[in-house]
TISETI-173345 format. One record per residue (C-alpha): chain; x, y, z. Coordinates in pm, whole numbers, plus 50000, padded with zeros to 5 digits. Example, Ala and Ser with C-alpha at 12.3 -4.5 7.8 and 13.67 -1.06 7.14 Angstrom:
<node kette="A" px="51230" py="49550" pz="50780"/>
<node kette="A" px="51367" py="49894" pz="50714"/>
END
This chain:
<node kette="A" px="75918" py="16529" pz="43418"/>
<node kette="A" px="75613" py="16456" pz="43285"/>
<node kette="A" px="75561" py="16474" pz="42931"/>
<node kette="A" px="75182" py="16510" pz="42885"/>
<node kette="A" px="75178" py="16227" pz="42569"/>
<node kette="A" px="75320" py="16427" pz="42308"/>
<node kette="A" px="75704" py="16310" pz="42257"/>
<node kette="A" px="75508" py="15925" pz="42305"/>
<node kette="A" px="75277" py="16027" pz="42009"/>
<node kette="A" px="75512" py="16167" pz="41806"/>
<node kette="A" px="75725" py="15871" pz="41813"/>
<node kette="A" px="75429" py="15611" pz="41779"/>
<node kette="A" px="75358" py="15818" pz="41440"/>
<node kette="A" px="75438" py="15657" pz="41097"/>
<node kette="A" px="75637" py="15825" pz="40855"/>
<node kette="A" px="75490" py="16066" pz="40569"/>
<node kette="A" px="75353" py="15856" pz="40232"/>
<node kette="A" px="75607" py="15879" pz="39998"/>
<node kette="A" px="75437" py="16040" pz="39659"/>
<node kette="A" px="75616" py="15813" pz="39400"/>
<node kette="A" px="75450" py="15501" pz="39560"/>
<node kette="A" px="75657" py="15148" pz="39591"/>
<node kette="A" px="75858" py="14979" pz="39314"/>
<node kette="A" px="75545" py="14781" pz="39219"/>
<node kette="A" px="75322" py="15042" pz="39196"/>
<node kette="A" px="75573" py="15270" pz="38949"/>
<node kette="A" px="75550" py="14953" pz="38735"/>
<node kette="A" px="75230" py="14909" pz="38722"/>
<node kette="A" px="75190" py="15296" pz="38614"/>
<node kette="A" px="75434" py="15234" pz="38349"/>
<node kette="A" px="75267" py="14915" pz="38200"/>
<node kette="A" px="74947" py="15127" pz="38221"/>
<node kette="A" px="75081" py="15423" pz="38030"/>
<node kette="A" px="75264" py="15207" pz="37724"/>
<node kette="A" px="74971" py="15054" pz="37748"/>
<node kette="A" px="74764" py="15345" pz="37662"/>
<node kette="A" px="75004" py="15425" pz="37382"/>
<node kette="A" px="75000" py="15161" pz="37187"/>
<node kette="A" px="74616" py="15172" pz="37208"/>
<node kette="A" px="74631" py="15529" pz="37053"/>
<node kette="A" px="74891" py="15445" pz="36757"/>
<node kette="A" px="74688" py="15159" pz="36665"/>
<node kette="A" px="74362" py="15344" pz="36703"/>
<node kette="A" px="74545" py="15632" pz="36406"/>
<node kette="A" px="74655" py="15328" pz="36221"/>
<node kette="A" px="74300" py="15193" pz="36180"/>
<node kette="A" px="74163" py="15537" pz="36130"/>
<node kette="A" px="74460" py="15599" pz="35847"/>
<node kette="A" px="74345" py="15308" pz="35708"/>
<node kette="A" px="73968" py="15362" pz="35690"/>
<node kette="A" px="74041" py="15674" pz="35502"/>
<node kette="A" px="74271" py="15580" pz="35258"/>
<node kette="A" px="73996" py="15333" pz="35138"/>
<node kette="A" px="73743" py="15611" pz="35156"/>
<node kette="A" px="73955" py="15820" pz="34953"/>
<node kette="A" px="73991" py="15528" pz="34683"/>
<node kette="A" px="73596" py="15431" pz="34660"/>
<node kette="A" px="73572" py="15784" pz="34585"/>
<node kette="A" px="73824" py="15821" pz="34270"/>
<node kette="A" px="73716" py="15526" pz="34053"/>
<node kette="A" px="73945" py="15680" pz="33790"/>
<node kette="A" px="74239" py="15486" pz="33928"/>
<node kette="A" px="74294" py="15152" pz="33896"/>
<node kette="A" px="74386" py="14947" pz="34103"/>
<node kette="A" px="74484" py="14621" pz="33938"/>
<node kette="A" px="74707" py="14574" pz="33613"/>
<node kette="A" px="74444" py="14538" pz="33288"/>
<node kette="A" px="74430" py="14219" pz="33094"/>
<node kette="A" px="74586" py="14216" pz="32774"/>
<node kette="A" px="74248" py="14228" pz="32515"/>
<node kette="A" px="74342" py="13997" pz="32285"/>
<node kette="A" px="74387" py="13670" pz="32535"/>
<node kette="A" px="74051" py="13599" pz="32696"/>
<node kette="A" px="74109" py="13217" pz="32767"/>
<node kette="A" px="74092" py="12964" pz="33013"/>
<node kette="A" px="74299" py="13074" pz="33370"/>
<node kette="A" px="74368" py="12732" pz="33395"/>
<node kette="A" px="74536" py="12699" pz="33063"/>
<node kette="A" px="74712" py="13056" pz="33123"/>
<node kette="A" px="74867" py="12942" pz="33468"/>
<node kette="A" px="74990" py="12602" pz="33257"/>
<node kette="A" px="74796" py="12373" pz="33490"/>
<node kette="A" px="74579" py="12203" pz="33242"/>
<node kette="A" px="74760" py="12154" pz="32856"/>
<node kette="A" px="74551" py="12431" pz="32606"/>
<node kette="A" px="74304" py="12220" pz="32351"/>
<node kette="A" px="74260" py="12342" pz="31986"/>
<node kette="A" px="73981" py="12602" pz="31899"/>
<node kette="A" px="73861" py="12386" pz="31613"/>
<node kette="A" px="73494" py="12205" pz="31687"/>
<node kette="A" px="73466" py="11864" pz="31641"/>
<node kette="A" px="73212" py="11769" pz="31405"/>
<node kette="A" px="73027" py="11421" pz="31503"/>
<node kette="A" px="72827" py="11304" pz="31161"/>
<node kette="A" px="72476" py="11218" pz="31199"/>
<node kette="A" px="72355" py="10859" pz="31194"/>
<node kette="A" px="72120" py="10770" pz="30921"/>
<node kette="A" px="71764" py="10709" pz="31011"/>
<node kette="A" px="71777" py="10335" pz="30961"/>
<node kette="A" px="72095" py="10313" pz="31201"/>
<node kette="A" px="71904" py="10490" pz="31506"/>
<node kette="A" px="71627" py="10321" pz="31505"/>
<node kette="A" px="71655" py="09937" pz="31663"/>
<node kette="A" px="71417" py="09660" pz="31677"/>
<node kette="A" px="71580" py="09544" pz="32003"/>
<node kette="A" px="71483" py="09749" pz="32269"/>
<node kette="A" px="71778" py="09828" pz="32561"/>
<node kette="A" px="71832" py="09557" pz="32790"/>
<node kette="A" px="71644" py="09648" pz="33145"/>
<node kette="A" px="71876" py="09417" pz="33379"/>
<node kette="A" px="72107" py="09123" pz="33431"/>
<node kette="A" px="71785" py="08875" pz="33318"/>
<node kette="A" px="71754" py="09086" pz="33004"/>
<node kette="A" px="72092" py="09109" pz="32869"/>
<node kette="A" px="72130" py="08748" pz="32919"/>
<node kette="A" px="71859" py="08677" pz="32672"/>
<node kette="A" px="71993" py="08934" pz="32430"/>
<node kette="A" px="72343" py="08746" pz="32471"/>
<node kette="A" px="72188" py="08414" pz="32373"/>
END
């Protein structure tokens, strides 16, 4: 009997597309999608962030660090106990007398100089 090529093209046919896709494909949609979230969570995060210092540059009332005590304005050096603290008392050099700053000698100029001063 003839069959007039339709049981021939029917066979020849390939199956219907499955919609899910192959294995590698689902995959690849899933790496896209947690992708995608953890885009948007840190996109909130940054945005939570940028507000919340908006929000303090607005209310200077608060502060933000602890206040120095008043009465110790010194040396951070000497308050983190790096460098020993020196006493608060001036040291008073005396002046010369007149006759002691001037000298007849004048200051030797280089090696040939102090040489003859020496001798």
């Amino acid at each position: 009997m003839p069959t007039f090529g339709y049981e021939s093209s029917q066979a020849a046919e390939p199956p219907p597309p499955d919609l899910r896709g192959t294995r590698a494909q689902a995959v690849q949609r899933l790496q896209v999608g947690m992708g995608g979230l953890a885009a948007m969570v840190l996109v909130v995060g940054l945005a939570s962030t940028i507000m919340q210092q908006a929000r303090q540059a607005e209310d200077p009332a608060k502060p933000t660090a602890a206040a120095e005590p008043e009465g110790k304005a010194g040396d951070p050096l000497v308050d983190a106990g790096v460098v020993p603290e020196l006493p608060q008392e001036e040291v008073v050099v005396p002046d010369l007398p007149a006759e002691q700053m001037v000298s007849d000698n004048p200051p030797a100029k280089g090696p040939a100089d102090a040489e003859a001063i020496d001798q």
